[in-house]
C-alpha positions as CSV (number, residue, x, y, z in Angstrom):
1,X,36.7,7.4,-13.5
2,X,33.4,7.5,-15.1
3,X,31.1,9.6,-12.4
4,X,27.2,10.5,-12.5
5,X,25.6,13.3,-10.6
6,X,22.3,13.1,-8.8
7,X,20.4,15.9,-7.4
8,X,22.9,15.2,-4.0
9,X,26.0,16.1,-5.8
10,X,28.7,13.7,-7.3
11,X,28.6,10.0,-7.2
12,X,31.0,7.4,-8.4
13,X,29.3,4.7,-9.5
14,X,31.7,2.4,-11.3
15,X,31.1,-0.4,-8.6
16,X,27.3,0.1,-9.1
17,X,27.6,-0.4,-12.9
18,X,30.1,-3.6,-12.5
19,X,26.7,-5.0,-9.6
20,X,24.0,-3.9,-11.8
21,X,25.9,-5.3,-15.1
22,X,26.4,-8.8,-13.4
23,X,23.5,-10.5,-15.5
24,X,23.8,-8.6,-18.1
25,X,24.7,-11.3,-20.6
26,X,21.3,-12.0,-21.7
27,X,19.4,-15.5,-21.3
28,X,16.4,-15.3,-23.4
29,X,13.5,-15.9,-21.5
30,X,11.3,-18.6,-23.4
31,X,8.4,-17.5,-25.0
32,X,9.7,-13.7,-26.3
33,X,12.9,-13.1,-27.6
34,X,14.8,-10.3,-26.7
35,X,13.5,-10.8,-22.8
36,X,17.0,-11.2,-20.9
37,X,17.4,-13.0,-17.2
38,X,20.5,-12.7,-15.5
39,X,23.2,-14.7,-17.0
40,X,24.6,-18.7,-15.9
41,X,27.8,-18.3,-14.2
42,X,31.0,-20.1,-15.9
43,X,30.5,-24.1,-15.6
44,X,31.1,-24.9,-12.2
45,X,31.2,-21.7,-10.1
46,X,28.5,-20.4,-8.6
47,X,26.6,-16.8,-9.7
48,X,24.8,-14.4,-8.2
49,X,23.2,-13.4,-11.4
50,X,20.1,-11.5,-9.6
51,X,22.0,-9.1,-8.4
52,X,22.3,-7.7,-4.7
53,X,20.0,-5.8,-2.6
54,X,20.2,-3.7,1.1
55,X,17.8,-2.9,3.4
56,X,16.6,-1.4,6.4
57,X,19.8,0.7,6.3
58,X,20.6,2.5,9.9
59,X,23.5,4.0,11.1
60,X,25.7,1.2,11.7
61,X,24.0,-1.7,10.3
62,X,22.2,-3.2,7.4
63,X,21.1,-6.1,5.2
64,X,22.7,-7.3,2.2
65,X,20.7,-9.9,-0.4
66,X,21.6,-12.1,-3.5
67,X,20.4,-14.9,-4.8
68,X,22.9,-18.1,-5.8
69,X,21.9,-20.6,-8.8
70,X,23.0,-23.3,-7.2
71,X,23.9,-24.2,-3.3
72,X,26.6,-21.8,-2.0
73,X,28.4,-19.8,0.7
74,X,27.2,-16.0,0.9
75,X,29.8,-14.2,1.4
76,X,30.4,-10.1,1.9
77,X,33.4,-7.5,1.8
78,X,33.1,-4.2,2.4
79,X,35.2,-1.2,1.8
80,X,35.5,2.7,2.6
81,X,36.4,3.0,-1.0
82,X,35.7,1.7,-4.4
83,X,39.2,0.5,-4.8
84,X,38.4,-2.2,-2.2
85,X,42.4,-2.1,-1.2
86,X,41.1,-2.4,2.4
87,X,38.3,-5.3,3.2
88,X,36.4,-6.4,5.9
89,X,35.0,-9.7,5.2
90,X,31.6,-11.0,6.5
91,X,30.4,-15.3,6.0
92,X,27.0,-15.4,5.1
93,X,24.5,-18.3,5.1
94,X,24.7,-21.4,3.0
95,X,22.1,-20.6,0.0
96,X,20.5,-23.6,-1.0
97,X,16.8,-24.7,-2.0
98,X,15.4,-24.4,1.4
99,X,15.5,-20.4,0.8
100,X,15.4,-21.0,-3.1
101,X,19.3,-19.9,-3.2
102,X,18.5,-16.8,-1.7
103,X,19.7,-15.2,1.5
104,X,20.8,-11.9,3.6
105,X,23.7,-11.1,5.2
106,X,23.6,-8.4,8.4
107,X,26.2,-5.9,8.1
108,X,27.2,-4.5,11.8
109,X,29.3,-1.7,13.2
110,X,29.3,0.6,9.9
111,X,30.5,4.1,10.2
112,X,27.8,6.7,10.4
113,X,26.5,8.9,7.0
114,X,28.8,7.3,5.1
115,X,29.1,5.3,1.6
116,X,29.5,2.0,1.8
117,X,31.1,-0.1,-1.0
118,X,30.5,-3.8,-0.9
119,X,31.3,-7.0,-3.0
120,X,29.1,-10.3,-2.4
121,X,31.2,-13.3,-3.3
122,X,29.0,-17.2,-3.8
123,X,31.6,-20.3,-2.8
124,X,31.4,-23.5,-3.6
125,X,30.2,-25.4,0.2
126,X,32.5,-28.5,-0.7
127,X,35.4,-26.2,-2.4
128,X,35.2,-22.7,-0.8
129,X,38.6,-21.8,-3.6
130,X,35.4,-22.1,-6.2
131,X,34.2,-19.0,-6.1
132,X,31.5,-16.6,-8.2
133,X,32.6,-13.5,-9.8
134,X,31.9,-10.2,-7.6
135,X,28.8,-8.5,-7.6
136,X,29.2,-4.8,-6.9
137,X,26.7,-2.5,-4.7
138,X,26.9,0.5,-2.5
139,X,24.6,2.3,0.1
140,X,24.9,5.0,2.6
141,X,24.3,4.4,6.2
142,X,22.3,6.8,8.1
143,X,23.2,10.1,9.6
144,X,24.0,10.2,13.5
145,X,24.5,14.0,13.1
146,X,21.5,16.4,12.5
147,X,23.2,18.2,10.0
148,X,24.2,15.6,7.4
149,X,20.3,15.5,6.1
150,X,18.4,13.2,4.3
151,X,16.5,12.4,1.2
152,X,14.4,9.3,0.1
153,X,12.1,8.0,-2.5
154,X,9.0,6.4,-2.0
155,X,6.3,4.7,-4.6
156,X,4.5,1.4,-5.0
157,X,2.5,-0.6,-7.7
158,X,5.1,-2.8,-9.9
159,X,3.8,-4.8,-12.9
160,X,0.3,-4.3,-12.2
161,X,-3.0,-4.9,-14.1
162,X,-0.5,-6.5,-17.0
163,X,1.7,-4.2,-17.5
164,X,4.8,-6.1,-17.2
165,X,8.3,-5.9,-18.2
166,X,8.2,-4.2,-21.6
167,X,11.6,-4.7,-23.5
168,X,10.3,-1.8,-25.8
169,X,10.2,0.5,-22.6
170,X,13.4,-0.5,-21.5
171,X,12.1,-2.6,-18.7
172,X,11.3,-0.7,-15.9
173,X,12.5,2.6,-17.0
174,X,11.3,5.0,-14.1
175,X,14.1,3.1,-11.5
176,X,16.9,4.4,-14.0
177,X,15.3,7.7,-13.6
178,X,15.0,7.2,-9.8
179,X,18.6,5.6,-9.5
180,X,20.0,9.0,-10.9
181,X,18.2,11.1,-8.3
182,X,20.7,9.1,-5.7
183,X,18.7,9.1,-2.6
184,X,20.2,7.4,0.4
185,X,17.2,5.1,0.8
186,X,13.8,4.0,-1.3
187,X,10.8,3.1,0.2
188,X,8.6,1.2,-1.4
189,X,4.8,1.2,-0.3
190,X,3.6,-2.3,-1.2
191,X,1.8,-3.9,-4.3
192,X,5.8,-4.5,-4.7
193,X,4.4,-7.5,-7.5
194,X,1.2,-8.8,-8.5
195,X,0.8,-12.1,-7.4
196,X,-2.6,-12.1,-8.9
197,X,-1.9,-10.6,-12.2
198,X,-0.8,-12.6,-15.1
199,X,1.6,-11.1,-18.0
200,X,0.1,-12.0,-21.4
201,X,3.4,-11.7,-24.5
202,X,1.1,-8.5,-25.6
203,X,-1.3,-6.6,-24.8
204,X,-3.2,-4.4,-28.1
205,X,-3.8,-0.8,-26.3
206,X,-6.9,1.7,-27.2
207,X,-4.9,3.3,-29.7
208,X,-4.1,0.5,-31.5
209,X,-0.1,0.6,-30.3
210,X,0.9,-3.0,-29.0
211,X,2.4,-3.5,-25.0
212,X,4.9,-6.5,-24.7
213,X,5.5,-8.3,-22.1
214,X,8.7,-10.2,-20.8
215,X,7.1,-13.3,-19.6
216,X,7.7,-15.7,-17.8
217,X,6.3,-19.6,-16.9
218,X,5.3,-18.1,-13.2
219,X,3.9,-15.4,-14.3
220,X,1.7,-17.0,-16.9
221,X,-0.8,-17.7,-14.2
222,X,-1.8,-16.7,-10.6
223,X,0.7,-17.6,-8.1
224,X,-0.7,-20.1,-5.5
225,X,2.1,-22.6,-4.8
226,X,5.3,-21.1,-2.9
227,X,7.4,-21.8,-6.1
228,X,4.3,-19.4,-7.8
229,X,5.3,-16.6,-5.4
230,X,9.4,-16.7,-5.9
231,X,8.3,-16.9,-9.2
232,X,6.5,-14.0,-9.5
233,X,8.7,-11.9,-6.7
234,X,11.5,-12.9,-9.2
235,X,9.9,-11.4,-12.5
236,X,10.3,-8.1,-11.1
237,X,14.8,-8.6,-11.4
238,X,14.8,-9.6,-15.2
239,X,14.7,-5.7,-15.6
240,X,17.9,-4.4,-15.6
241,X,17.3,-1.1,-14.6
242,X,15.7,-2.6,-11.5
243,X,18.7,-4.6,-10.6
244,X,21.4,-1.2,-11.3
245,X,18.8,0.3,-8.7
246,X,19.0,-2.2,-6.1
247,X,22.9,-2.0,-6.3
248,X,23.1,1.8,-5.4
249,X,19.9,2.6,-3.3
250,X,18.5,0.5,-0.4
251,X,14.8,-0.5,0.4
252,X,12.5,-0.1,2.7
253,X,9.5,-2.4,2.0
254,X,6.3,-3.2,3.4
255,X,4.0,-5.1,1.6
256,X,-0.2,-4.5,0.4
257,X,-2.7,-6.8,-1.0
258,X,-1.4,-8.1,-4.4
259,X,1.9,-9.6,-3.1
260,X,-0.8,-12.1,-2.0
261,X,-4.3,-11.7,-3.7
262,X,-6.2,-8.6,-4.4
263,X,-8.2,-7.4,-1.2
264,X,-7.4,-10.3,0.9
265,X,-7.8,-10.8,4.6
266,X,-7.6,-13.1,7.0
267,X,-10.1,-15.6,6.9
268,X,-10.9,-15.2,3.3
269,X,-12.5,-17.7,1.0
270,X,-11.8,-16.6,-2.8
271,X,-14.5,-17.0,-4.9
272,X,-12.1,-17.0,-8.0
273,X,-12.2,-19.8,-10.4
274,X,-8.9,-18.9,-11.6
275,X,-7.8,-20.7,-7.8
276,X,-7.5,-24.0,-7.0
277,X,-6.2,-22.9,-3.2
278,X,-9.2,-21.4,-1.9
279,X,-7.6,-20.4,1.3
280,X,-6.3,-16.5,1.7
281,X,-4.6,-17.5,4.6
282,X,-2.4,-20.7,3.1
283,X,-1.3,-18.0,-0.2
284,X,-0.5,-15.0,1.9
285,X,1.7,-17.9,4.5
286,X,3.5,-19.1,0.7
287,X,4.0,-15.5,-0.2
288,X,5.0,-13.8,3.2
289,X,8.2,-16.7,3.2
290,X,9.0,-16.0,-0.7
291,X,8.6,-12.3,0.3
292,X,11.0,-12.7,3.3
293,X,13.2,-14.7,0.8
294,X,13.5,-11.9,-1.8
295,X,13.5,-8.9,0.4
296,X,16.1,-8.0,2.6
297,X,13.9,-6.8,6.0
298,X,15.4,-7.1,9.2
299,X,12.2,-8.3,11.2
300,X,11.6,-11.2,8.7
301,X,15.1,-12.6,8.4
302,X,16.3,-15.8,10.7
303,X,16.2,-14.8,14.4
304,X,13.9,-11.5,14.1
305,X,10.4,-11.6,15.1
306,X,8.5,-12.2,12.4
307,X,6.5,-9.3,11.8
308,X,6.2,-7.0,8.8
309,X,5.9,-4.0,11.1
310,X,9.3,-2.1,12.4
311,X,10.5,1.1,12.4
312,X,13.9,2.1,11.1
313,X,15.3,4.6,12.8
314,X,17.2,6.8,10.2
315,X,19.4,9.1,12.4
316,X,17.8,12.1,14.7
317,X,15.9,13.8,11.6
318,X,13.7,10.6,10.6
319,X,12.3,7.7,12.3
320,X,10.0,5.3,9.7
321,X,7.1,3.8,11.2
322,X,6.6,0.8,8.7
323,X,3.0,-0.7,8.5
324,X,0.9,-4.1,8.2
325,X,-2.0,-3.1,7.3
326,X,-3.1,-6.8,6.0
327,X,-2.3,-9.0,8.3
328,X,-4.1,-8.3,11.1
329,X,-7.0,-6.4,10.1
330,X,-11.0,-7.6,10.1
331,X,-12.3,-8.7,7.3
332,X,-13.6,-6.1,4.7
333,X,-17.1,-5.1,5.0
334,X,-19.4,-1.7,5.0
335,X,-17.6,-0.9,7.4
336,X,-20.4,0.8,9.9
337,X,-20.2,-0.9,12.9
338,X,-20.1,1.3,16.4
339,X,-17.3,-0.5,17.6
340,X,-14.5,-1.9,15.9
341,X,-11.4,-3.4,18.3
342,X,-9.5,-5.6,15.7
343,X,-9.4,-2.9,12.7
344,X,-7.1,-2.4,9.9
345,X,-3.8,-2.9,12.4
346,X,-4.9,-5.1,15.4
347,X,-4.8,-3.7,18.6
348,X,-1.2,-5.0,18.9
349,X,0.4,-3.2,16.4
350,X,-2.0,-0.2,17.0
351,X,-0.5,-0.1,20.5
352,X,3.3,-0.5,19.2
353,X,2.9,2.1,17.2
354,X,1.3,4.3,19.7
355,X,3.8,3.2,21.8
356,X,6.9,3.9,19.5
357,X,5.6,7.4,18.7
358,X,5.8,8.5,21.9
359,X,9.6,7.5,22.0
360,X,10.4,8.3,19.2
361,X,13.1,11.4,19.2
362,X,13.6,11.7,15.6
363,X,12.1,15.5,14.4
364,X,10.5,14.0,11.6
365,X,8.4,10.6,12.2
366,X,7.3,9.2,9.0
367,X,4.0,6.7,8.8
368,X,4.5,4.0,6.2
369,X,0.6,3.5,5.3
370,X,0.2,0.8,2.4
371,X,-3.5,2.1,2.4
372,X,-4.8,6.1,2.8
373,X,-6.6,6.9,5.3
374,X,-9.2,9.5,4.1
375,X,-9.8,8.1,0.4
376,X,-12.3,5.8,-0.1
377,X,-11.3,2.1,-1.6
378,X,-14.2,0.2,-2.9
379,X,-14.2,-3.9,-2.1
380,X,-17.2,-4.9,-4.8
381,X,-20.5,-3.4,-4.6
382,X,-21.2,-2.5,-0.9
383,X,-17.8,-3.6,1.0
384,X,-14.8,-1.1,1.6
385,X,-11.3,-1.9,1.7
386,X,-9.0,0.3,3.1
387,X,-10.0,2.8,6.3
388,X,-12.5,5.4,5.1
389,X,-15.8,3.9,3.8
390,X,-17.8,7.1,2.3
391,X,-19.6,8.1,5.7
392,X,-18.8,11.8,6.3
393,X,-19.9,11.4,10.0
394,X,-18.1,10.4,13.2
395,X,-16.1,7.5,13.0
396,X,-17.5,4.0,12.1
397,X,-15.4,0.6,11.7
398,X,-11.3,1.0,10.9
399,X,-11.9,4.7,11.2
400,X,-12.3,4.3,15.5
401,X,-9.0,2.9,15.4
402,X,-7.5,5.3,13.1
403,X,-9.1,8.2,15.6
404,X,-7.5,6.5,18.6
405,X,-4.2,6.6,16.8
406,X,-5.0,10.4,15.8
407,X,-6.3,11.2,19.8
408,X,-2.8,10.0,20.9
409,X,-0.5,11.9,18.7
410,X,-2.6,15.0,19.9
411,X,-2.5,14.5,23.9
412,X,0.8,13.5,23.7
413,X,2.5,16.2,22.0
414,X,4.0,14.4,18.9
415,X,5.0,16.0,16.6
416,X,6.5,16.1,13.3
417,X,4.2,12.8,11.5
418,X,3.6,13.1,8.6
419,X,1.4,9.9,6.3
420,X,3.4,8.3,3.1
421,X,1.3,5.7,1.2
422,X,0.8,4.2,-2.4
423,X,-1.9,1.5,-3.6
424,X,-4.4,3.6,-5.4
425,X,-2.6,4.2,-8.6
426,X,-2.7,8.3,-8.5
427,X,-0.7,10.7,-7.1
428,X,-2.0,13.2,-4.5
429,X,-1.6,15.5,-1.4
430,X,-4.1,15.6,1.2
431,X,-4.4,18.0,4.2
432,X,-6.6,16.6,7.5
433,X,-8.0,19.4,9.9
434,X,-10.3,19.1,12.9
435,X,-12.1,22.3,11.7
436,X,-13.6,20.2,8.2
437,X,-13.9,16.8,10.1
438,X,-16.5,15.3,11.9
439,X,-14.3,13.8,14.4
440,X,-12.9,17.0,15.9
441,X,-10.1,15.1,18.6
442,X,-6.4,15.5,16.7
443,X,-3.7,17.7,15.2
444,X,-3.5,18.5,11.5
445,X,-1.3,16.5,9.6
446,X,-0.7,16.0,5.6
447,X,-1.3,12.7,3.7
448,X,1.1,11.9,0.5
449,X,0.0,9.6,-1.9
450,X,2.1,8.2,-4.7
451,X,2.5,5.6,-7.4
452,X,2.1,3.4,-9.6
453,X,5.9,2.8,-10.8
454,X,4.6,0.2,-13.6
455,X,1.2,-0.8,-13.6
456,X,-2.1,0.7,-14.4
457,X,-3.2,4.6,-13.6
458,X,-6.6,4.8,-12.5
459,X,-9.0,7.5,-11.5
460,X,-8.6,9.9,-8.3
461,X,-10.4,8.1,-5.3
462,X,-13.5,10.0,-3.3
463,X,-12.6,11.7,0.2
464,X,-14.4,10.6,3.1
465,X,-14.9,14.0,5.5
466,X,-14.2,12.1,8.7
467,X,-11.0,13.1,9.2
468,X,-11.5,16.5,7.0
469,X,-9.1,15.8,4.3
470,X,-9.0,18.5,1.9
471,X,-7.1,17.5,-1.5
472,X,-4.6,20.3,-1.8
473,X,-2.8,18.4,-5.6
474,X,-4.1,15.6,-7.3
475,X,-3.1,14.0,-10.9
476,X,-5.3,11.2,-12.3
477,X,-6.3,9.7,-15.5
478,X,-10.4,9.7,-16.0
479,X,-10.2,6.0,-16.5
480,X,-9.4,3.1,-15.2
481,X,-6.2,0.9,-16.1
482,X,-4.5,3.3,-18.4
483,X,-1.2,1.6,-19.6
484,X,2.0,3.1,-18.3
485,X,2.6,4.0,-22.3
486,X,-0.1,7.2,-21.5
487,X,2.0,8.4,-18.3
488,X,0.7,8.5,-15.2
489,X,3.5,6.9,-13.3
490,X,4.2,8.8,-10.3
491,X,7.2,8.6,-7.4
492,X,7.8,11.2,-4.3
493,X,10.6,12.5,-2.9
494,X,11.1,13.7,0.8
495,X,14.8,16.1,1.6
496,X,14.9,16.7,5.3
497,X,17.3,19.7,5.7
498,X,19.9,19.1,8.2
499,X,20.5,22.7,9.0
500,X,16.9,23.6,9.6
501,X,14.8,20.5,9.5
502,X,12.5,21.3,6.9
503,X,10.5,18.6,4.8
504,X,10.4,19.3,1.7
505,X,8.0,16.8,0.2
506,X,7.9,16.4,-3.6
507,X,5.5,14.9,-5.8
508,X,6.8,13.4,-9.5
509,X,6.0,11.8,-12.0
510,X,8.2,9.5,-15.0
511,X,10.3,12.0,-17.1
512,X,11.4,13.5,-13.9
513,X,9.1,16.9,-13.7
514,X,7.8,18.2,-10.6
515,X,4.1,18.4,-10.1
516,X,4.0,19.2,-6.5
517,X,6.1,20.3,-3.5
518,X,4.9,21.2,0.1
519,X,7.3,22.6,2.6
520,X,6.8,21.7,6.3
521,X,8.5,22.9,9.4
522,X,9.8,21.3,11.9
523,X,8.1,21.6,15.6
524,X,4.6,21.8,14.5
525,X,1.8,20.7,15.5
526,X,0.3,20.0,12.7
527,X,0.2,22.7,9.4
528,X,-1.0,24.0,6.4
C-alpha cells in the first residue's frame, strides 16, 4: 500500500488520493486551456466533483462538506479503516439550488484521537439505487487524553491582489507542501478568497516573466450578486492540490475583509465604480450565506446560531477561540476617540470571549485574530483599519477594548493565550510587555503572524507601542504586491507536546524551511 510520511510519522493515504483525484479528469475552464475543474459525473448519476471537506473537528464530532452538480441525497460512511469492511452510514441533506448543491453533514459519537476514514456518496432523490462514485477523505478527531498531543497549521490570504490559480505553478502548490506535513487540523485566518479581486488570463511581472491565471466567468469581475460569491468561493477548488488537502486535513476558518470587500464595515457606502451594489452590508449578507455554503463551520450550518465566532475545543491541550473581527466592529476611522464601546468585536462577543476564557480548561487557549493587534493597518490617508492606529500613548478607539480584554486575562489568572493571525501579507513574531507599553494593566503574551498562501507579499507593517510589542522575527519584501513567483509565502505551525505541554510555534515559509521557532511553556503567565 502506497504510504507518505509527514513530520507525525506514517500515513496511509490511499483513500485521500482516490478523494482528492475525484475531479481529476480535467474540464477545461473556458478562456485558458489547460485550466481543469472537477470532472461531470457519468450521464445520469450525480458527482461530487469538488471534492469533500471537514471542519471544526472535536473529539467526537465533526462536519463533513461536498458539493453535488445536480439535486441529490448527501450521504456519509465512515470507517476505522481504509478498507471500509465495517461502515457506519450517515443521510445527509438533499443538495439542491437552494444551497447551490452544496451541503454538510455532522458526524457524532467519533472515537477520540483517532483517524477517521470516510466516503461521501450523492443519490439520485427520485432513484436513491443512482448513486455517484465515492469520494474519499480522512481526518483525526481530537485528543481526550493529554498525552496524545497536537499539531496544526495556520495561514491566510488565497488568490489575492491577482495572483490566481497558476497552472504553471501547479495551482496552489504550498497546500501540497502543507498536506505532507499531516497536521491534525488547518486553520485558516481569513482573506480565505478575494471577493474583490479579479483574475486577469496573465499578468506580465517586473522581470518580464509572465503569471497565468486559471480564470474563471465569476472571477472576471467583483463579486456582488450571491451567484458572484459561490463563484468566487468556488475558484479557490479548481486547484487540485487544494482539493487533496481538504481530503486529509480539516479547517478551521474564520473569515476577514476580502471574502466581502476590502476594509468593509458595517454601514459602509463603497465609493467604487467597479460596484453597482453600493451597500457593504447587502455584499457581506450574499457572501456570509455562499461562505456558510462552502465552508463546513459548525455555528453557520442549519440549526446553529449564526455567528462566525466559536471556539472549538480540541481536547485538554488546546481550546481555539475563533474571531469576528468584521461584523460587528465601528466603522473605520482615526481611531482617537476616549471612549470606544462597540470596537472591533462588539461588546457581545467581547464579553463571550471574556467569558469563555475564564472557563476554558485547555492548557493552551489559542486566539484566532483575523487582524493583529499591535501592527498598524492603514484605511486610505488618515483612517485605520485594524486595532492599533500609530499612537504610542494610552489606549484610544479599538485599542480600550482590546485593553479590557488584556485587564481580564491578567486579574483572572488565565493563562496559556497565545494570539494567531494572518491578513498583512508578512510573516512575523511579536512579543507584548507592560514594561515597553503605555498601557501598563496585563500579562505578557506573543503575537504570531502568518501568510499569504497565494497572493501578494507586501512590506512589514509599523508597531504601535501601546501594547509594547517588540518584533522578535520578521520576513518581508520592501515592496508592495510582490507575486508569489519571488517567495514570500509564508504558513506556521503550532506542536503542543502531550508529555510536557510545550508550544512550540513555528514560522515557515513555501519550500518548507524554517525561519522561526519560539518555545513556550506551559503555566505561564505570560513569557519571553
Amino acid at each position: 500500500m502506497e504510504r507518505e510520511t509527514g513530520n507525525a510519522g506514517v500515513f496511509g493515504r490511499r483513500a485521500v488520493l482516490r478523494g482528492g483525484a475525484a475531479g481529476s479528469a480535467a474540464l477545461l475552464v473556458p478562456g485558458l486551456a489547460g485550466g481543469a475543474a472537477p470532472a461531470q459525473a457519468l450521464s445520469g448519476r450525480p458527482s461530487a466533483g469538488w471534492g469533500v471537506q471537514t471542519g471544526d473537528v472535536t473529539s467526537s464530532s465533526g462536519l463533513v462538506w461536498t458539493r453535488a452538480d445536480r439535486p441529490a441525497r448527501m450521504i456519509v460512511e465512515t470507517s476505522a479503516t481504509e478498507s471500509f469492511r465495517s461502515v457506519r452510514r450517515q443521510l445527509g441533506p438533499v443538495l439542491g439550488p437552494g444551497s447551490d448543491f452544496t451541503g454538510t453533514t455532522p458526524l457524532h459519537g467519533l472515537p477520540a484521537g483517532e483517524q477517521v476514514y470516510y466516503r461521501v456518496l450523492l443519490a439520485d432523490p427520485d432513484d436513491p439505487r443512482r448513486t455517484s462514485r465515492p469520494v474519499y477523505g480522512t481526518f483525526r478527531t481530537a485528543p481526550d487524553r493529554r498525552r496524545r498531543g497536537v499539531r496544526f497549521l495556520w495561514s491566510g490570504d488565497i488568490a489575492g491582489q491577482g495572483w490566481g490559480i497558476n497552472p504553471d505553478r501547479g495551482g496552489y502548490p504550498v497546500f501540497d507542501e502543507m498536506r505532507r506535513r499531516n497536521p491534525d487540523f488547518f486553520l485558516c485566518s481569513g482573506d480565505t478568497i478575494y471577493a474583490d479581486g479579479p483574475v486577469e488570463p496573465s499578468v506580465t511581472l517586473p522581470d518580464g516573466r509572465v503569471w497565468r491565471n486559471v480564470t474563471t466567468e465569476e472571477k472576471s469581475k467583483v463579486a456582488e450578486t450571491l451567484d458572484e460569491y459561490r463563484g468566487a468561493f468556488r475558484y479557490n477548488l479548481l486547484a487540485g492540490n487544494l482539493r487533496r488537502f481538504n481530503a486529509q486535513v480539516p479547517s478551521v476558518v474564520q473569515w476577514d475583509d476580502h471574502e466581502v470587500v476590502n476594509n468593509w464595515y458595517p454601514g459602509e457606502l463603497l465609493d467604487d465604480d467597479r460596484y453597482t451594489e453600493k451597500s457593504a452590508d447587502v455584499l457581506a449578507a450574499r457572501s456570509r450565506q455562499a461562505f456558510g455554503e462552502y465552508f463546513p463551520v459548525s455555528s453557520l450550518r442549519t440549526g446553529g446560531d449564526g455567528r462566525m465566532y466559536r471556539v472549538v475545543r480540541y481536547g485538554p491541550l488546546l481550546d481555539v477561540f475563533v474571531l469576528d473581527m468584521r461584523t460587528y466592529r465601528n466603522a473605520n476611522s482615526p481611531g482617537r476617540q476616549p471612549s470606544d464601546e462597540q470596537g472591533i468585536l462588539g461588546p457581545g462577543q467581547l464579553d463571550w470571549l471574556k467569558r469563555e476564557l475564564s472557563r476554558s480548561r485547555a492548557v493552551w487557549k489559542v486566539i484566532a485574530a483575523d487582524m493583529p493587534l499591535g501592527l498598524v493597518v492603514p484605511d486610505g490617508a488618515a483612517d485605520y483599519e485594524a486595532v492599533a492606529q500609530g499612537d504610542p500613548g494610552a489606549p484610544l478607539g479599538r485599542e480600550l477594548q482590546i485593553a479590557e480584554l488584556l485587564r481580564h486575562v491578567k486579574h483572572h489568572r488565565i493563562t496559556g493565550t497565545v494570539w494567531l493571525t494572518a491578513d498583512v501579507h508578512h510573516t512575523s513574531a511579536q512579543h507584548y510587555d507592560p514594561s515597553r507599553a503605555a498601557f501598563k494593566d496585563f500579562a505578557p503574551f506573543w503575537e504570531f503572524v502568518s501568510g499569504p498562501l497565494n497572493a501578494g507579499g507586501f512590506p512589514a507593517s509599523e508597531l504601535d507601542g501601546t501594547f509594547g510589542p517588540e518584533r522578535k522575527f520578521v520576513k518581508a519584501p520592501d515592496r508592495g504586491n510582490v507575486s508569489p513567483l519571488e517567495g514570500g509565502q509564508h504558513y506556521g505551525e503550532v506542536e503542543i507536546d502531550g508529555g510536557s505541554g510545550e508550544m512550540t510555534v513555528r514560522l515557515l515559509e513555501e519550500g518548507g524551511a524554517v525561519l522561526f521557532t519560539k518555545v513556550l511553556r506551559p503555566g505561564r503567565v505570560g513569557q519571553e
